[in-house]
C-alpha positions in Angstrom: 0.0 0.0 0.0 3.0 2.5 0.1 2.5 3.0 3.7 5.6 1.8 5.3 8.1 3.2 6.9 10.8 3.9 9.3 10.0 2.4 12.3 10.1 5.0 15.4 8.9 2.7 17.9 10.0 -1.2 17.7 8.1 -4.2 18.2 10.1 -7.0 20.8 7.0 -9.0 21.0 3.6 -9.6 19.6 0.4 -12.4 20.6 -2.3 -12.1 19.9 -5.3 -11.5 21.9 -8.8 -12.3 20.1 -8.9 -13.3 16.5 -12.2 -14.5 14.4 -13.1 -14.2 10.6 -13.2 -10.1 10.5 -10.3 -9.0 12.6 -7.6 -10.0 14.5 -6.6 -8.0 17.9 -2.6 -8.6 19.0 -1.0 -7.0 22.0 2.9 -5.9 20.8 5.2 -5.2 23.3 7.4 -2.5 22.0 10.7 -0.1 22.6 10.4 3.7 22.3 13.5 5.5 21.1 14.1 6.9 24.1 14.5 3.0 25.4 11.0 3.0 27.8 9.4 0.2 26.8 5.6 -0.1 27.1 2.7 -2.0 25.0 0.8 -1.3 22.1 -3.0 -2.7 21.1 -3.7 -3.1 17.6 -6.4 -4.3 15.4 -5.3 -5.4 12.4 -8.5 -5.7 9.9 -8.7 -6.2 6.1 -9.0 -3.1 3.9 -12.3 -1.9 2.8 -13.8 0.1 0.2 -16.4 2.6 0.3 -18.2 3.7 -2.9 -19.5 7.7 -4.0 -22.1 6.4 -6.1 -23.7 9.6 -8.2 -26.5 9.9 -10.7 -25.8 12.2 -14.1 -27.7 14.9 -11.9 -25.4 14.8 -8.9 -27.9 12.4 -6.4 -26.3 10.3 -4.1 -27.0 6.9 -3.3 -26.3 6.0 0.3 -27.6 2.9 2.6 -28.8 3.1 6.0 -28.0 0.0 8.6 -27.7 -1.0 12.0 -25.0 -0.6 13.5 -24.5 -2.7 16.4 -21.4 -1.2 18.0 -22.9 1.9 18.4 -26.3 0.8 18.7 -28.0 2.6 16.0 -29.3 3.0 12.6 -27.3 5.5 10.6 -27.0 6.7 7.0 -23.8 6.0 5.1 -22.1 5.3 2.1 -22.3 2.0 0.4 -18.8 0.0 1.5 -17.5 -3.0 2.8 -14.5 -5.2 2.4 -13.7 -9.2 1.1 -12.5 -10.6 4.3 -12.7 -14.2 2.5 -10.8 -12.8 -0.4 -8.4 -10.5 0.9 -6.1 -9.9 -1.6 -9.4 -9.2 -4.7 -8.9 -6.4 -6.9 -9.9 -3.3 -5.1 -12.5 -2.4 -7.9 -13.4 -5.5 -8.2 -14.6 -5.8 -4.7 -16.2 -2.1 -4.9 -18.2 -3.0 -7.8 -19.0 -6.3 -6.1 -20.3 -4.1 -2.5 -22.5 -1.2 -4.8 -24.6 -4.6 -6.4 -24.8 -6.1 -3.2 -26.1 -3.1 -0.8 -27.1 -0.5 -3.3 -28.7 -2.6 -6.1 -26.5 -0.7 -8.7 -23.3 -1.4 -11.2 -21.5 1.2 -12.6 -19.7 2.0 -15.7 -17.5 4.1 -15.0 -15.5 2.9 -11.3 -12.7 5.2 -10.4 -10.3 4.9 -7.8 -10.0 8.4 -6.0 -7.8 7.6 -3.3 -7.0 5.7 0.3 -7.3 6.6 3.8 -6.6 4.9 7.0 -9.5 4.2 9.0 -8.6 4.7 12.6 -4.5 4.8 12.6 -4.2 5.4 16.3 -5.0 1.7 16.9 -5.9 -0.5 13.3 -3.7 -0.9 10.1 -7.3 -0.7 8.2 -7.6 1.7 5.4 -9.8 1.9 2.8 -10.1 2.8 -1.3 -12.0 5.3 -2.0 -14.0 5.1 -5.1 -16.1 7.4 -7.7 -19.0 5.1 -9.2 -20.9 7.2 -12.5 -23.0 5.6 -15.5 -25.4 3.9 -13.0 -27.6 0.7 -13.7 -30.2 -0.9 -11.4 -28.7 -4.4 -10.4 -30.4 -6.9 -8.3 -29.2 -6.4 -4.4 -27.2 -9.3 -3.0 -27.0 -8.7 0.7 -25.4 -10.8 3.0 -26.7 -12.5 5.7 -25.1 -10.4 8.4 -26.3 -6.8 6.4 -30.4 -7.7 7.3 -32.5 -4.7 7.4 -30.2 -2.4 5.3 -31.8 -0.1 3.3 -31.0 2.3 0.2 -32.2 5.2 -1.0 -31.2 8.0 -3.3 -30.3 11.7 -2.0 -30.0 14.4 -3.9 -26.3 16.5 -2.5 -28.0 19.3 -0.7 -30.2 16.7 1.3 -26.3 14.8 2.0 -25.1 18.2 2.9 -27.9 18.6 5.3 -27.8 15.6 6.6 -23.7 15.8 7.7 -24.7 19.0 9.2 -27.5 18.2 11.6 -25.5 14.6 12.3 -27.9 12.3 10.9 -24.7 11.0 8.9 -22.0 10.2 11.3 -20.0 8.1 9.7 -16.2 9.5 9.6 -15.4 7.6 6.1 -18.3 9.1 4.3 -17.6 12.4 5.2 -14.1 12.3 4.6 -14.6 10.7 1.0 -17.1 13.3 0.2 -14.2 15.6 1.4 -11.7 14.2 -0.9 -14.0 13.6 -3.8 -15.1 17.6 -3.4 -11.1 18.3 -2.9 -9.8 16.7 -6.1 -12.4 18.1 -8.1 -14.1 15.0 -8.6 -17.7 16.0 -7.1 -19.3 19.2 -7.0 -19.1 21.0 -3.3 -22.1 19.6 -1.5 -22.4 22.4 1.1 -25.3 24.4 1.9 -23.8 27.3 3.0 -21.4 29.9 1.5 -17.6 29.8 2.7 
């Protein structure tokens, strides 16, 4: 992924902790540069993608599901990762996750860019990706996605929606960002700067 680097803090030891078919959870022991030693949690979970998918006329699709961790229902963009094929094409799993939870393929697929998810404590990251030329598809949800639901946005209701925080999650806003920032989308904002 190009993200390696210098290591500033070294590993001595590593077990890990909890492990079952969506993440792993190790405990490294570690050395500081200064020589303290201490330990370090760290979840190690499969990339993802997550999936701008627009209409000609600028709509959104997003899906809405429960979230159990949080214990609520919240609006999102479509995204999800191959944790049974880990090393799939990254488009190829992005078009696989829109036909499965939006009910759409796209023609055009572009990769816009990558972001870690939560760096502070997981190596997970995820591609972000630009989905145009939109076609319904029959949904293929999996078992563990009951109860999700799509539905079709046009920007300004997005906008609104990020703004009163009935769209928390931090990877749809921050690939709208991105998308907006490389000139890739239109600025969804309701308000002047």
């Amino acid at each position: 992924m190009g993200h390696e680097q210098q290591a500033e803090i070294a590993m001595l030891s590593s077990r890990v902790v909890y492990e079952n078919r969506w993440m792993r959870v190790r405990e490294d022991e570690i050395l500081r540069q200064d020589g303290s030693k201490g330990i370090y949690g760290v979840v190690e979970k499969t990339d993802f993608v997550a999936i701008v998918a627009v209409e000609d006329n600028g709509d959104l699709h997003l899906v809405e599901q429960y979230r159990y961790p949080v214990g609520g229902r919240f609006w999102e963009l479509p995204q999800g990762a191959w944790e049974n094929a880990p090393d799939a094409e990254t488009a190829d799993v992005a078009r696989g996750e829109l036909r499965e939870e939006a009910g759409l393929e796209a023609g055009e697929m572009i990769h816009a860019g990558y972001l870690f998810e939560c760096y502070g404590y997981s190596n997970q990251g995820c591609h972000i990706f630009l989905a145009r030329q939109l076609t319904p598809a029959p949904r293929q949800l999996d078992h563990e996605e009951q109860g999700l639901v799509t539905r079709r946005f046009s920007a300004a209701e997005v906008a609104a929606m990020i703004e009163s925080g009935a769209i928390r999650d931090a990877t749809t806003v921050a690939a709208l960002g991105l998308l907006m920032l490389k000139g890739l989308l239109p600025s969804i904002g309701t308000r002047a700067a």
